[in-house]
C-alpha positions in Angstrom: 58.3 -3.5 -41.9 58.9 -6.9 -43.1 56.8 -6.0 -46.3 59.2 -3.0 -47.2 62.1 -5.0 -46.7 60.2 -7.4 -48.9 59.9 -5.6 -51.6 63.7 -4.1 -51.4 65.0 -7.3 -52.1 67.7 -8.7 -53.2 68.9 -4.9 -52.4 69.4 -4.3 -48.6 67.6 -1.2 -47.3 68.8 1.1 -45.3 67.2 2.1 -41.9 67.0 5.5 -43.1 65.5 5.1 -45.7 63.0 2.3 -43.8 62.1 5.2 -41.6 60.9 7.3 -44.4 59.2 4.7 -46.0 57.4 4.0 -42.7 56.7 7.6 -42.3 55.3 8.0 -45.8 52.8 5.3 -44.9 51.4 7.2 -41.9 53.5 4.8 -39.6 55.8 7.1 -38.4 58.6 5.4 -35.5 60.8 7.3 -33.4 64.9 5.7 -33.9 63.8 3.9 -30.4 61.1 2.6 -31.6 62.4 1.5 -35.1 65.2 -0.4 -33.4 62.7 -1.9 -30.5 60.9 -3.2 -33.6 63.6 -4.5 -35.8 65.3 -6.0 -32.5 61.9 -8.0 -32.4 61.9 -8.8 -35.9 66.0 -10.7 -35.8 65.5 -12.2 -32.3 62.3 -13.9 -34.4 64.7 -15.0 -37.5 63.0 -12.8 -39.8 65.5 -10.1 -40.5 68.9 -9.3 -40.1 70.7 -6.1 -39.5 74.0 -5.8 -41.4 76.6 -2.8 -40.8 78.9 -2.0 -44.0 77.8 -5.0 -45.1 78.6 -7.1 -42.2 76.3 -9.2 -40.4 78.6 -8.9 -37.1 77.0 -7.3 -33.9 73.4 -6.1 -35.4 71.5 -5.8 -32.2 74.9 -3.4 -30.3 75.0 -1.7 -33.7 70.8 -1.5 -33.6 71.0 0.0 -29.8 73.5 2.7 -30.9 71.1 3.2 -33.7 68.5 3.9 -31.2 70.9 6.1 -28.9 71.7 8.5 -32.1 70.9 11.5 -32.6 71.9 12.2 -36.6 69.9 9.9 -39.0 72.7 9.8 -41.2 75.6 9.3 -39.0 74.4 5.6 -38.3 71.2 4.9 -39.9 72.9 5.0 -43.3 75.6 2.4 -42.5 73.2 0.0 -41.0 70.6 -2.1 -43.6 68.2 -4.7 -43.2 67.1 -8.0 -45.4 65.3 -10.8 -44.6 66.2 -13.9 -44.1 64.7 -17.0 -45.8 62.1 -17.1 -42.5 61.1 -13.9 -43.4 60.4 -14.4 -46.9 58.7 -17.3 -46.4 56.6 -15.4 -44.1 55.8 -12.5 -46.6 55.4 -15.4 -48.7 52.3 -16.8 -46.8 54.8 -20.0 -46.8 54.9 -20.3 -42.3 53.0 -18.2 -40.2 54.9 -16.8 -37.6 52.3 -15.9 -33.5 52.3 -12.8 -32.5 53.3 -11.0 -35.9 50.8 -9.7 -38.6 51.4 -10.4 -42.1 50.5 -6.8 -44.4 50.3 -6.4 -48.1 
């Protein structure tokens, strides 16, 4: 995930269109999953979840992401970028435990 969002930048992707990418690459997540993921990934520093383009509340707006049932009614509002952590992870700059660098 943090390589997609990688390779988005400076753009902010959507989770939508994360969940396709994912699914294109034979990693397919359920919403719950996606959100149990990305709620890993900003309580680590390496993302974070912005609504409308608002960094306020990313985790509530990440559960009622999971609790959706229409892609686009949330999952379209809500985008992910990385932070400088996570770049200088995909960057091979600091290793982060317990989280696998891809490429």
């Amino acid at each position: 995930m943090v390589y997609l969002i990688y390779k988005a930048r400076p753009h902010r992707l959507e989770l939508s269109q994360l969940q396709r990418l994912l699914d294109a690459r034979n990693f397919p997540a359920s919403r719950l999953r996606l959100a149990e993921e990305l709620s890993f990934l900003c309580d680590a520093g390496l993302i974070a979840i912005n609504h409308n383009d608002t960094q306020m509340g990313g985790v509530d707006w990440l559960e009622r992401f999971a609790d959706s049932d229409a892609d686009q009614e949330i999952a379209d509002a809500l985008r992910a970028k990385l932070t400088t952590a996570g770049v200088n992870f995909q960057e091979s700059t600091k290793p982060f435990e317990g989280i696998a660098r891809v490429e």
